[in-house]
C-alpha atoms as one frame of an Amber mdcrd trajectory, in Angstrom:
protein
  26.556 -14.823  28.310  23.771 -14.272  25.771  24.136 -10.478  26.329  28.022
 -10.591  25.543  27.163 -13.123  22.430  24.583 -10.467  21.071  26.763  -6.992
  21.121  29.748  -9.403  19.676  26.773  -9.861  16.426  25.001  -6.188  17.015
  27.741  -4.057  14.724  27.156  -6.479  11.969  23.301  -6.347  11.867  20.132
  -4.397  11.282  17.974  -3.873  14.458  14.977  -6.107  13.079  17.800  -9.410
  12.739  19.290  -8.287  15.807  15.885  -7.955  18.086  14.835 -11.125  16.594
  18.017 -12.976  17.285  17.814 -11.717  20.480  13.983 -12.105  21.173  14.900
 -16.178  19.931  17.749 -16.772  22.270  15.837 -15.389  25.026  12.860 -17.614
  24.713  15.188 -19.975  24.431  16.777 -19.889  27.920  12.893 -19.120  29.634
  11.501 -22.297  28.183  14.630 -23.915  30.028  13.916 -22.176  33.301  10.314
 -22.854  33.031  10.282 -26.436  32.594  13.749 -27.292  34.071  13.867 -25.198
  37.505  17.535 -24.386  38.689  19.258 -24.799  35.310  22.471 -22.753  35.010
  24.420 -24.596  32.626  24.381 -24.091  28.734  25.833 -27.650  28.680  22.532
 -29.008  28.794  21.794 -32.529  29.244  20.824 -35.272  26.688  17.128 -35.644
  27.917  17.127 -31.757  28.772  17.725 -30.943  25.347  15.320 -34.054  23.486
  12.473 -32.592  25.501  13.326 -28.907  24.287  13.325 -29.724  20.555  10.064
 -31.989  20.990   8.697 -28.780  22.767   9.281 -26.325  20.099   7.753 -28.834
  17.231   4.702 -26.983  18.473   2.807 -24.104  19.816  -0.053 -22.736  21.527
  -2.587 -21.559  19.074  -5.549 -19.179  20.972  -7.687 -21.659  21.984  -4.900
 -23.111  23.913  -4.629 -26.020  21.996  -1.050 -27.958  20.707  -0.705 -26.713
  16.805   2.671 -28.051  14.878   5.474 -24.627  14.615   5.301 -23.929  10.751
   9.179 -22.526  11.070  11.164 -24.769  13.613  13.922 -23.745  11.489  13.932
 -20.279  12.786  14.515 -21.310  16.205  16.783 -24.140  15.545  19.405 -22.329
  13.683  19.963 -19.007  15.772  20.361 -21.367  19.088  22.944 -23.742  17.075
  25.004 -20.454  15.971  24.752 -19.562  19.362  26.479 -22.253  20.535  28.639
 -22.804  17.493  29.739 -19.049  18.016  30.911 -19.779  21.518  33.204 -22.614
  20.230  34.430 -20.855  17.475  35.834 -17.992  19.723  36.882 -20.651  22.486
  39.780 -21.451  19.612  40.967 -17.919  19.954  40.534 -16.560  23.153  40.806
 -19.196  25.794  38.387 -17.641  28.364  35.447 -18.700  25.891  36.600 -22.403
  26.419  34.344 -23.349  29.969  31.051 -22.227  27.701  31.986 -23.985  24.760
  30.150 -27.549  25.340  28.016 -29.815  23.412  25.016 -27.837  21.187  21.924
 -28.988  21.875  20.810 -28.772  18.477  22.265 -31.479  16.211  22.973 -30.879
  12.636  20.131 -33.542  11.158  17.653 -30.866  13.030  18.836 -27.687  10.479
  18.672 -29.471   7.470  16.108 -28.154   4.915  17.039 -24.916   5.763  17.487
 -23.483   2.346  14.213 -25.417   0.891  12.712 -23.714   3.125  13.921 -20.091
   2.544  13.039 -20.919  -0.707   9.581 -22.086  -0.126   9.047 -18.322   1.905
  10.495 -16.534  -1.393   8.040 -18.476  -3.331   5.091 -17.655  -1.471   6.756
 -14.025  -1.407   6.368 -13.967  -5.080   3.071 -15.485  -5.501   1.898 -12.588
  -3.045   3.498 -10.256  -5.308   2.057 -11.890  -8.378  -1.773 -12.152  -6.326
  -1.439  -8.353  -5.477   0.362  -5.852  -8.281  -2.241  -6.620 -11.294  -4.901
  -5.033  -8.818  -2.783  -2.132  -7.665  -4.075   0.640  -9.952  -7.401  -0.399
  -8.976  -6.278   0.340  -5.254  -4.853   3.627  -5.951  -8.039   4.531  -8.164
 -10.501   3.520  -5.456  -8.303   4.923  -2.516  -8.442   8.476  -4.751 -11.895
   8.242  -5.186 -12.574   7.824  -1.606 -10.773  10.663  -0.973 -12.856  13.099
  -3.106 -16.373  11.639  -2.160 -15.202  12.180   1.696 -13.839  15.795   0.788
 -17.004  16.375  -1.067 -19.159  15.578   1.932 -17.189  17.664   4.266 -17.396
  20.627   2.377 -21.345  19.602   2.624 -21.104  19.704   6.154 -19.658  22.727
   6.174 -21.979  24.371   4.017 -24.747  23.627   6.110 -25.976  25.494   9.608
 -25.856  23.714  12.602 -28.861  21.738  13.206 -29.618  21.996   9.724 -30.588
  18.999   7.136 -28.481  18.396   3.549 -28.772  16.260   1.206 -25.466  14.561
  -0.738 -25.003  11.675  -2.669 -28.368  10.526  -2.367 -27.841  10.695   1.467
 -29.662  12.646   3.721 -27.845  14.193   6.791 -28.966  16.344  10.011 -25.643
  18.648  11.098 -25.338  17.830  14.812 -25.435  20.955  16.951 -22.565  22.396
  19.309 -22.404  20.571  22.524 -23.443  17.586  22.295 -21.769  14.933  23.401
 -19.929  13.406  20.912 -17.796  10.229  20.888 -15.404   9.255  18.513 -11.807
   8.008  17.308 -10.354  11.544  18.057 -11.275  14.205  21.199 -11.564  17.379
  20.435 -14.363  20.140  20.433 -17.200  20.711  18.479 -15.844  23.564  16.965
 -12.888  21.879  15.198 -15.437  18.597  13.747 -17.925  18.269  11.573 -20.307
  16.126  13.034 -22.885  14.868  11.651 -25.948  12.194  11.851 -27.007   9.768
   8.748 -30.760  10.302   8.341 -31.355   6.944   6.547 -29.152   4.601   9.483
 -29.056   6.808  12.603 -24.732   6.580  12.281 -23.399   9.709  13.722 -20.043
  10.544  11.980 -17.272  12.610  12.499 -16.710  13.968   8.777 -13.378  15.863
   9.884 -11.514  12.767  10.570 -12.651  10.466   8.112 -11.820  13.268   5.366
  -8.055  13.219   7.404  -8.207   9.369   7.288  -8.822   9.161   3.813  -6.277
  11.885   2.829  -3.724   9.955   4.223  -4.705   6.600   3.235  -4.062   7.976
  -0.160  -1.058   9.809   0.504   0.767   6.524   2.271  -0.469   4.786  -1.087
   0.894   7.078  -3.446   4.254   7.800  -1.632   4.788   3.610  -0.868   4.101
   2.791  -4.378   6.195   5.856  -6.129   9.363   5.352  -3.783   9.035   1.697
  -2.363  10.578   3.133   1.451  10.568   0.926   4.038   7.530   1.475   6.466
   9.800   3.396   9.369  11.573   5.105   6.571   8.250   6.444   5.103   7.347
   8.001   8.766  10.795   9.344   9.196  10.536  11.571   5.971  10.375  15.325
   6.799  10.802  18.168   4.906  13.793  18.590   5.262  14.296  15.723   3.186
  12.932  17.369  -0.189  16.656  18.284  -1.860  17.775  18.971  -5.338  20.697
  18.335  -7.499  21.657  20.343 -10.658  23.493  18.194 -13.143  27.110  19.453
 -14.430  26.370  18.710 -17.685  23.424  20.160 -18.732  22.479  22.248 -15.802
  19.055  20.782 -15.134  17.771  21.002 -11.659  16.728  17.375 -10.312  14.670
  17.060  -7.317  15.317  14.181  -4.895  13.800  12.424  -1.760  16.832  12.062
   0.662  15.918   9.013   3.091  17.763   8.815   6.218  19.873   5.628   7.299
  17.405   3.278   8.424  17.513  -0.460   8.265  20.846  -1.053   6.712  22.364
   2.716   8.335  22.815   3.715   4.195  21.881   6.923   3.259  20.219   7.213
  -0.409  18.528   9.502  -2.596  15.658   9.378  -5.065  14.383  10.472  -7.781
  11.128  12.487  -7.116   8.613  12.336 -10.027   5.951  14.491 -10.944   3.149
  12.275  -9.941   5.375  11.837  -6.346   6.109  16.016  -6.226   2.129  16.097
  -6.462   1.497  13.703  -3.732   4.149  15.548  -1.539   3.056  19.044  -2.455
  -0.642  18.100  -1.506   1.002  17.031   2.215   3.078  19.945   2.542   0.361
  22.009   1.822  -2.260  20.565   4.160   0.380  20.849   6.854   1.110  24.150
   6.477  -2.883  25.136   7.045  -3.098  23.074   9.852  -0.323  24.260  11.021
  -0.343  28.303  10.737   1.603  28.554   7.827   4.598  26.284   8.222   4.798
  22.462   9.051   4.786  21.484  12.946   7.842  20.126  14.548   6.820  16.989
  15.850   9.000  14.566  17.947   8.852  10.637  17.106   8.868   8.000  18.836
  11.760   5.521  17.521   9.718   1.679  18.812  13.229   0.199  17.138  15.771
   2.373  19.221  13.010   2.775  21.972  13.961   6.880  22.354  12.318  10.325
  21.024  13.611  11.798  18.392  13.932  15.885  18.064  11.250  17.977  17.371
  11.427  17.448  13.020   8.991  18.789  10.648   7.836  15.330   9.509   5.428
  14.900   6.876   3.413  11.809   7.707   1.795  13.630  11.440  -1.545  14.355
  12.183  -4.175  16.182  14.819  -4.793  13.656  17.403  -5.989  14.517  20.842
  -5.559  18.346  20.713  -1.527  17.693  19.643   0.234  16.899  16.106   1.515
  13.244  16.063   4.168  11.101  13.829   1.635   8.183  12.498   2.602   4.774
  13.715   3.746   1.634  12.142  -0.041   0.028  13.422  -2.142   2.684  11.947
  -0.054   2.692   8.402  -1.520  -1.081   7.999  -4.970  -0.312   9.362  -5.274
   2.682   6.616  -3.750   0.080   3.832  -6.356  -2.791   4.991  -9.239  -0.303
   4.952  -8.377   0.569   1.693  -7.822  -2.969   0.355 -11.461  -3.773   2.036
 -13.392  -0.697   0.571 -11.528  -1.778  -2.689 -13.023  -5.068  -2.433 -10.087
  -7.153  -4.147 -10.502 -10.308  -4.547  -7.761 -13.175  -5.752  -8.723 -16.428
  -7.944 -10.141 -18.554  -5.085 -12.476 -15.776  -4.222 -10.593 -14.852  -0.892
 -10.155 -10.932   0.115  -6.499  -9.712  -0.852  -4.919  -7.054   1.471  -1.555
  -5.903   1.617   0.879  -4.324   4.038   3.509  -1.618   3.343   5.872  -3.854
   3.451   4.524  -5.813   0.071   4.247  -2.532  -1.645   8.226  -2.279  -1.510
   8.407  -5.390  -2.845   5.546  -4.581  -5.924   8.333  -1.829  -6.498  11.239
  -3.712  -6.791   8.903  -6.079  -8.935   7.484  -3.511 -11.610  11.201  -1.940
 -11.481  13.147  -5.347 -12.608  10.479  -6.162 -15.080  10.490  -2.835 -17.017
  13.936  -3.118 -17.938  16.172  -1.686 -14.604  19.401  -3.330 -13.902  18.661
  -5.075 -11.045  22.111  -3.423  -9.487  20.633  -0.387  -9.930  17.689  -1.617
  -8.171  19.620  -2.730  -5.005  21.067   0.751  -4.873  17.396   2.497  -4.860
  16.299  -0.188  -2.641  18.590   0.530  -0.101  19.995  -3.151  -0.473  23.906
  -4.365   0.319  23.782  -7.831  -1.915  22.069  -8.150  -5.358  20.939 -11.589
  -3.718  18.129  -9.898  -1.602  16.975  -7.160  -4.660  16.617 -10.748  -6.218
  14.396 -11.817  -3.068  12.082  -9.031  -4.119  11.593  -8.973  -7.485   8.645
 -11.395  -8.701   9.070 -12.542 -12.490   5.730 -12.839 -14.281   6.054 -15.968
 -17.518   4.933 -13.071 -19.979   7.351 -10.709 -18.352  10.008 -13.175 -19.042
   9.077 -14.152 -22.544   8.770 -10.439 -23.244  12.542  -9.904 -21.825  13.645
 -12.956 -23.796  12.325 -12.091 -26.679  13.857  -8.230 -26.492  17.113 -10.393
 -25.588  17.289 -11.879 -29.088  16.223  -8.791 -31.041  18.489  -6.997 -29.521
  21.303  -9.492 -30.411  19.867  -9.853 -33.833  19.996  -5.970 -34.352  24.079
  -6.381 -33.500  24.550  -9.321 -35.958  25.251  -9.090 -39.759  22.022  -9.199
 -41.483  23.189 -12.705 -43.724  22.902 -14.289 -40.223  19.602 -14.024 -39.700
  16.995 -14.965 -42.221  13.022 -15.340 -42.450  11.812 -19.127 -42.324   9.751
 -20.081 -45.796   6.221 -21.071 -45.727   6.994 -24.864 -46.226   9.882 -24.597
 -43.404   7.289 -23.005 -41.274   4.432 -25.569 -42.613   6.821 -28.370 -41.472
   7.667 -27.163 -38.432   3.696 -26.838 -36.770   3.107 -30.272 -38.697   6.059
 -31.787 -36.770   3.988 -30.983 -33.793   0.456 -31.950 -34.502   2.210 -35.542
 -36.124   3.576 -36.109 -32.654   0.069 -35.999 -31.346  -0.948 -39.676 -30.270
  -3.794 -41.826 -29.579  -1.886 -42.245 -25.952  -0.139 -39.520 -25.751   2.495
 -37.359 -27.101   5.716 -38.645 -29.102   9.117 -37.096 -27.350  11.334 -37.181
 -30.479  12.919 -33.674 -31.129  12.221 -31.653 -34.284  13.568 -32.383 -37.734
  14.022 -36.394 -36.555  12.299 -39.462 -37.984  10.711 -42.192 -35.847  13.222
 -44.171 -35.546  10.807 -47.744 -34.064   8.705 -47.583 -37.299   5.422 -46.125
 -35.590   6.105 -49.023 -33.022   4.222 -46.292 -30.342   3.282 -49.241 -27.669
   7.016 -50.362 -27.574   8.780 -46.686 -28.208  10.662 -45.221 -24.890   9.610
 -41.592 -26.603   6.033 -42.276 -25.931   4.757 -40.214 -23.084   1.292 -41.668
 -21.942  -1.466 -38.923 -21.195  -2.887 -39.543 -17.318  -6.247 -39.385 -19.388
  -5.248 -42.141 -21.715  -4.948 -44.752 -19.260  -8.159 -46.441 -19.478  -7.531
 -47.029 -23.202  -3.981 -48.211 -22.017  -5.649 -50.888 -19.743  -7.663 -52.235
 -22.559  -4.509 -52.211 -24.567  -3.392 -54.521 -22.286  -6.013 -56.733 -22.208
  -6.375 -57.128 -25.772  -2.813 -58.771 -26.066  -3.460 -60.909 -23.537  -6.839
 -62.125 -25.146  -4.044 -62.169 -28.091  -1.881 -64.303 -26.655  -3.957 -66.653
 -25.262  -5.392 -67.235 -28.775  -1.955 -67.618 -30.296  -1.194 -70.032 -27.130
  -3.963 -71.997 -28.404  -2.669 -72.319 -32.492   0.470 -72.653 -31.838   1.787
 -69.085 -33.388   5.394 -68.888 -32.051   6.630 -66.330 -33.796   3.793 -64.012
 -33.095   3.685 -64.793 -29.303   6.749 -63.361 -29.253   6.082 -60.001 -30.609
   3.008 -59.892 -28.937   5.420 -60.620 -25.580   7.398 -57.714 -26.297   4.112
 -55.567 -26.348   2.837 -56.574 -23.415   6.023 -56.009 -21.693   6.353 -52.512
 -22.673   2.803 -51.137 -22.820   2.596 -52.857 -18.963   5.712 -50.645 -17.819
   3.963 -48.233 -19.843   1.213 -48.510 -16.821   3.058 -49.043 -14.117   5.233
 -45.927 -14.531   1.921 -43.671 -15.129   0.897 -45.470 -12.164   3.803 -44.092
  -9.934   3.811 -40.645 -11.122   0.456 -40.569 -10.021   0.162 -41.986  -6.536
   4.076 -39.617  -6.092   4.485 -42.121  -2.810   6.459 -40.301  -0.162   9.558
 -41.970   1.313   9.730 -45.221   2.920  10.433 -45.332   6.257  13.209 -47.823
   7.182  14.060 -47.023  10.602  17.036 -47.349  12.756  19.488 -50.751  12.789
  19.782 -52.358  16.263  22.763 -53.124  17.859  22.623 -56.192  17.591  22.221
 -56.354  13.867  25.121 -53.709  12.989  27.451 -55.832  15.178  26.293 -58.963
  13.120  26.819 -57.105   9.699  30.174 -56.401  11.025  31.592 -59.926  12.546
C-alpha cells in the first residue's frame, strides 16, 4: 500500500522529498511492527495510535537516553497525508475505499506547522547572516593554503631522497624509496612525496595534501561563483563548458551548462572570468594527470543508486591507483577543514563552518541584495516558485535601508523637480528637537511628529507615555510619594486635591502593572478539559 501511495507522489517530486517521504512512512509502519506484533491494519486502534504519537515526542540520543524530537512536525504531517491521500482517492476510485479509515494523526497534532517552517527559515537566515561577512576571508585563507602546500611540494621535490631542506622555517628529512609508508591514499613511493617533519617527528604525504588543498579551493571558488547544488557541482564535466554568440552584437558568451538534477531543469550560466580561471586551473591539472586529456570517469549516482557512463568529469581525483568522481562526504570534510584552518569565529565565540549547501544559499543572498530580480534569481537557481528563491535569500537591515533608500531616489529622479524640495535649517532644527523633547524622565512620549501634547505635560496620567524597564524603580517611588500625598491630604481635609492625586495614582499604578507584564511575558494558562458532568450541567 505504501509502495502504490509513493509512485502515485514520485512524478511530482524531487528524489530528496521523495526518499524522505518514503524513508518517514517506512519508519512509520516498523515502529508499529516493533511495538505492536501482528499488526496488519492501517485502521489502527485508539490506544495503538496514542502510544505512537507519545512515542515519536522523543528519541534516542547516543547515550541511549529519551531526548524530546525537535521536528514532530515532520513526521506528523507526511503520515496524515498519507492517510488523507488514501481517502481522497477512495472518492474516485472505489477500490481505495477498504484503506480509507480513521488517520491516526488528528488535526490539533499538525498545527504550528507553518510557525515552524518559519522558525527553520529564520535560523536559515541567521546562518546566512553568521557566515557570508567571513566568506572572503575563507576564500583568501583557502588560496593561501593552497600556495604554501604547492610551495612545499615543489621543496620536496627539489630535494634528493634522504636528503634534509629547510622551508618556511621548517626543517624536513625526504623519506627514502621503500619504506613503508601509511597514509590517506596507497600508492608507491615513486608517485608521493613523502616526507618527515624534523621539529615533530609527523611524516607527511606532501602529494596529497597539495591535491587536497587544490581542491578545497577549487570546490570553494566554483560553489561560491555558480551557487550549484552539491550533486550538481560533482556532475559537471567538460562537456559542460558551452558558448553562446549573441545575435545582436556577435559577442561570444561562455556558459556552464548544468544537467537536470534536483528539479530535472536544465539551465545555463554565465561563466565569469574569475570562474573561467578556477575551471581552466582544473582542466589543466587534469589533463597532466591524465596524459594530455581529462579521464573518463564513471560516477556513482547515491540518489538513483546506479553508475553513470564513463564522463570526463571535472571534480575526480587519484585515489587508490584509479581516477575517482569526489563524493558528497568528502566535499564537506574539504569545506570544514577549510572553515577550521580559517579559524572563523561568530559573536559568541563559537567555531563557524559551513556546508555546500549554505554556500548556495550565500549566493542567492549576495545576488538579491545587489540589485537581481529575484525572478531572475529563481531561474539561475534552478528554482520552480519565487517562494523558495525567497527561502534563500537573507536580507541584511543595511541592505534593506540601502534598497529603500535607492527605491525613493529612484522615484524622485522620475518626479517633476517642484515635487521634491530640500527641508530648511529650522524645519530640520524642529524636526531632531521634536525628538530629544519627547525624551522623558520615565520614558519616551509616543505622540507623532508635528503634534502638541495634548494632557498639558500631564506625563504620569498620559496613555502616550511609554515607561523605560530601567525607569521603574523611580516609578515605584512615584507611587509612594502620592500615597504619602494622600494620606497627608486625608489628614487636612483637601478634597479637591485627593482627587487629582487619585487619578495619579490610578494611572502611574497601571503604569506598573503593565511594565510588570511585559516583563514576566507569562505563558498561557492552562485550563484543562470540562468533565462530563459539568458540560451536561452547562447544558440542562
Amino acid at each position: 500500500m505504501t509502495q502504490v501511495r509513493l509512485n502515485e507522489r514520485r512524478p511530482a517530486l524531487d528524489y530528496s522529498t521523495f526518499t524522505g517521504l518514503a524513508r518517514t512512512l517506512a519508519n512509520f509502519w516498523a515502529d508499529l511492527e516493533a511495538h505492536h506484533p501482528g499488526i496488519d491494519s492501517l485502521h489502527l486502534p485508539v490506544d495503538v495510535a496514542e502510544a505512537w504519537r507519545q512515542r515519536t515526542q522523543s528519541v534516542l540520543d547516543r547515550d541511549g537516553a529519551n531526548r524530546p524530537r525537535r521536528w514532530t512536525l515532520g513526521i506528523f504531517v507526511p503520515v496524515r497525508a498519507f492517510y488523507l491521500d488514501i481517502a481522497a482517492w477512495a472518492l474516485e476510485d472505489p477500490s481505495w475505499a477498504p484503506w480509507a479509515v480513521p488517520c491516526p494523526v488528528r488535526r490539533a497534532d499538525t498545527t504550528g506547522y507553518m510557525k515552524a517552517k518559519r522558525e527553520v527559515t529564520a535560523r536559515m537566515h541567521q546562518r546566512v547572516r553568521d557566515r557570508l561577512p567571513h566568506l572572503m576571508r575563507l576564500v583568501d585563507c583557502a588560496e593561501d593554503h593552497l600556495h604554501r602546500q604547492a610551495e612545499l611540494l615543489a621543496a620536496g621535490y627539489s630535494c634528493e631522497p634522504e636528503g634534509i631542506f629547510e622551508h618556511a622555517g621548517g626543517r624536513y628529512w625526504r623519506l627514502p624509496p621503500g619504506v613503508d609508508q601509511t597514509g590517506p591514499v596507497r600508492r608507491t613511493i615513486e608517485e608521493a612525496v613523502w616526507v618527515e617533519d624534523l621539529g615533530t617527528g609527523e611524516r607527511l604525504d606532501l602529494t596529497h595534501l597539495e591535491d587536497d588543498a587544490f581542491w578545497t579551493w577549487a570546490v570553494i571558488e566554483t560553489l561560491r561563483h555558480t551557487g550549484v547544488r552539491v550533486e550538481e557541482l560533482l556532475e559537471l564535466t567538460q562537456l559542460a563548458l558551452v558558448s553562446h554568440r549573441l545575435p545582436d552584437t556577435g559577442e561570444t558568451i561562455p556558459l556552464l551548462q548544468i544537467v537536470p538534477s534536483k528539479t530535472n531543469q536544465e539551465r545555463l550560466l554565465v561563466i565569469t572570468p574569475e570562474l573561467a580561471s578556477v575551471l581552466a586551473s582544473v582542466v589543466s591539472r587534469l589533463r597532466t594527470t591524465g596524459g594530455g586529456s581529462v579521464p573518463l570517469v564513471a560516477r556513482y549516482d547515491a540518489h538513483e543508486r546506479v553508475w553513470g557512463a564513463p564522463l570526463p568529469h571535472l571534480f575526480q581525483r587519484t585515489r587508490d591507483y584509479r581516477a575517482w568522481v569526489i563524493s558528497t562526504g568528502m566535499v564537506n570534510k574539504l569545506l570544514a577543514r577549510a572553515w577550521a584552518r580559517a579559524g572563523i569565529r561568530n559573536s559568541a565565540g563559537e567555531p563557524i563552518k559551513a556546508t555546500a549547501h549554505d554556500f548556495r544559499r550565500m549566493f542567492a543572498t549576495e545576488m538579491v541584495t545587489g540589485g537581481l530580480p529575484i525572478h531572475i534569481a529563481a531561474k539561475i537557481l534552478g528554482h520552480n516558485r519565487l517562494v523558495t528563491t525567497q527561502g534563500y535569500a537573507a536580507v541584511f537591515n543595511d541592505d534593506l535601508i540601502r534598497s529603500y533608500r535607492a527605491y525613493l531616489d529612484t522615484r524622485r529622479a522620475v518626479r517633476p523637480a517642484e515635487e521634491y524640495r530640500e527641508p530648511t535649517d529650522a524645519e530640520w532644527t524642529e524636526f531632531q528637537h521634536h525628538f530629544q523633547t519627547r525624551k522623558l524622565e520615565l520614558g519616551d512620549c509616543g505622540r507623532p511628529y508635528a503634534t502638541p501634547c495634548s494632557h498639558e505635560h500631564a506625563c504620569i496620567r498620559c496613555p502616550m507615555l511609554r515607561v523605560d524597564p530601567r525607569a521603574r524603580p523611580r516609578l515605584a517611588a512615584i507611587i509612594d510619594n502620592l500615597r504619602d500625598r494622600m494620606d497627608e491630604a486625608r489628614m487636612n481635609g483637601w478634597h479637591g486635591e485627593m482627587q487629582g492625586l487619585e487619578i495619579s495614582l490610578q494611572a502611574a499604578a497601571g503604569k506598573l502593572a503593565a511594565l510588570d507584564r511585559t516583563q514576566r511575558r507569562p505563558g498561557p494558562v492552562p485550563l484543562g478539559l470540562p468533565s462530563l458532568t459539568h458540560a451536561r450541567g452547562v447544558g440542562s
